[in-house]
Structure formats: structure tokens, C-alpha cells
N, C-alpha and C positions, 0 to 999 in steps of 0.2 A: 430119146433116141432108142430106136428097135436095136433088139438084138440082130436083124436080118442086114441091119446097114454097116453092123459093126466086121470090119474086116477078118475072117477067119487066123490071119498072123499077127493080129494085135497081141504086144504085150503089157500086161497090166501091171503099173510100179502102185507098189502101197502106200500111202498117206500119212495114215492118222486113223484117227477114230472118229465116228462123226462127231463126237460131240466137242471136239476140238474146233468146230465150224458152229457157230450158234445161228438158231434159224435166220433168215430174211439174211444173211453177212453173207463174206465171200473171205476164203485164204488164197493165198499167193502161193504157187509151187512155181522153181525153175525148171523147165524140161529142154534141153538140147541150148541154155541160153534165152527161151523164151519163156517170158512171164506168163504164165496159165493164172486164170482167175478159175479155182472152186465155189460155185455158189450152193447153197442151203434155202429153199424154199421153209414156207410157211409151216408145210404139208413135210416138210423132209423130201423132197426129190432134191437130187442134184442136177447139178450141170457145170459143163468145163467150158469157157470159152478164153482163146487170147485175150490179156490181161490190156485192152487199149478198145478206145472206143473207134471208129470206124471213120468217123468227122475228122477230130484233130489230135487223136490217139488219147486221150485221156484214159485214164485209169480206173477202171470197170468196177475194179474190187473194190471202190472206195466209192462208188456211187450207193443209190439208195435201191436196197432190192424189195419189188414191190410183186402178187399175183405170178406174173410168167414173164417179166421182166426185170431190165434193170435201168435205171434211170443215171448216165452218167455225168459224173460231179464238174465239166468243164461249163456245158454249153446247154446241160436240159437234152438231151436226144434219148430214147428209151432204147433197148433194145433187148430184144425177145431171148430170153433163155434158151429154148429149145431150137432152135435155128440162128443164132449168131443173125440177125438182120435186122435194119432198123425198123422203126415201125413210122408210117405214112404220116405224113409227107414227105418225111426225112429218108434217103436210101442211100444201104450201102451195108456194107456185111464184114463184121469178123469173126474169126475160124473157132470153129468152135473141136471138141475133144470127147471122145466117151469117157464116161464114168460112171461108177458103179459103188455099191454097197455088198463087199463080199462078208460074211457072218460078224458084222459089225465094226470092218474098214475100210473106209472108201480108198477105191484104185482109179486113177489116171490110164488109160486105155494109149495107148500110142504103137506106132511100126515097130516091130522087132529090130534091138540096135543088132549091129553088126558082131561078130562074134568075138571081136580085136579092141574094140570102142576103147577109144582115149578116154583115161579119167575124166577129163572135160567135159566130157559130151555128155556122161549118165546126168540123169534128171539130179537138180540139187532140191533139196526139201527142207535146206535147213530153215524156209520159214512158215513150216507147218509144225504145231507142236509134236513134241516126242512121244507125249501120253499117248498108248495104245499104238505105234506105231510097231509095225511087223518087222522083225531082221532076220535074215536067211541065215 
């Protein structure tokens, strides 16, 4: 993902540390109630996509992450990191997230919450580890 596509009022919540994400894996963050899957390339690129595969929602983070995909553990369907879409024959797309490596912690990229936001609604992280995680 360009920085050009990323919306100027995105706000970035802090993670972790990368290395809390070992290559080819994926961690789970909750944001607004919805499961984000964090993936960790070979190469270290990230990527953020909703945590469900597009078919029969299966669970993204638990599939096998392979090159510039990820192959999900229900039914075999792959789907492409960098664009959330299945890969041919199979189609059909989930939302994918920006993310980023700021001086050695990955941020979660989302809409600016509202300036009121119910406890409920800020992103939960409790299942990314603590190590190196940022507190304001």
C-alpha cells in the first residue's frame, strides 16, 4: 500500500514490535470489534487484512502465509496480501488495512475515532504481545 492511497486523517494505533509477529505468521488485533489479521512477510513487509477469508469467513491468521499471499486453513482459497482479493479462479475480496513500521513498531492505520469514543469501540490489542508495545 502507497502512502498516496493512505487517507490523510488516518490514525495510527501501535502494536507491538515487529518481532512479536515472526516471519510468514500473522497476529490478531481487535479494532472497533473486528478481527484484523497482521501479516509478516518472508521479506518483513506487512500487511493488515480482515481477519476471515472471503468464501466461508475462515480465519486468515491461521492459514499458511506463503510469497504475497496467504492460503486460508478452511477450503485451500489463497489470497493476495496486498489487495485483500482472491486469486483466479476463486473471487471475492476482504478489506484489507494500512500498516506500517514506525522506528521499530508496527501501527494499524485506521479513520480517526470520534473525539467522545466509548471504551468499547478503541481498538483492543490484548492479543498482540506487550513486548515493545508503545503507551502514551
Amino acid at each position: 500500500m502507497t502512502l498516496s492511497t493512505i487517507a490523510p486523517s488516518t490514525t495510527w494505533y501501535p502494536l507491538g514490535a515487529l518481532d512479536a509477529i515472526p516471519p510468514r505468521s500473522a497476529k490478531v488485533v481487535h479494532l472497533h470489534g473486528t478481527p484484523v489479521a497482521v501479516f509478516r512477510s518472508s521479506d518483513d513487509t506487512l500487511f493488515a487484512l480482515e481477519d476471515r477469508c472471503p468464501h466461508k469467513q475462515g480465519p486468515l491468521s491461521q492459514g499458511i502465509v506463503h510469497d504475497s499471499g496467504v492460503t486460508c486453513p478452511l477450503h485451500g482459497w489463497v489470497i493476495r496480501l496486498d489487495t485483500g482479493s482472491a486469486v483466479a479462479p476463486d473471487v471475492g475480496c476482504t478489506p484489507r488495512y494500512p500498516v506500517r513500521l514506525n522506528h521499530g513498531v508496527v501501527e494499524l492505520g485506521y479513520p480517526p475515532l470520534p473525539a467522545l469514543a466509548e471504551a468499547d469501540t478503541l481498538p483492543k490489542l490484548d492479543d498482540f504481545p506487550a513486548r515493545g508495545t508503545v503507551t502514551a
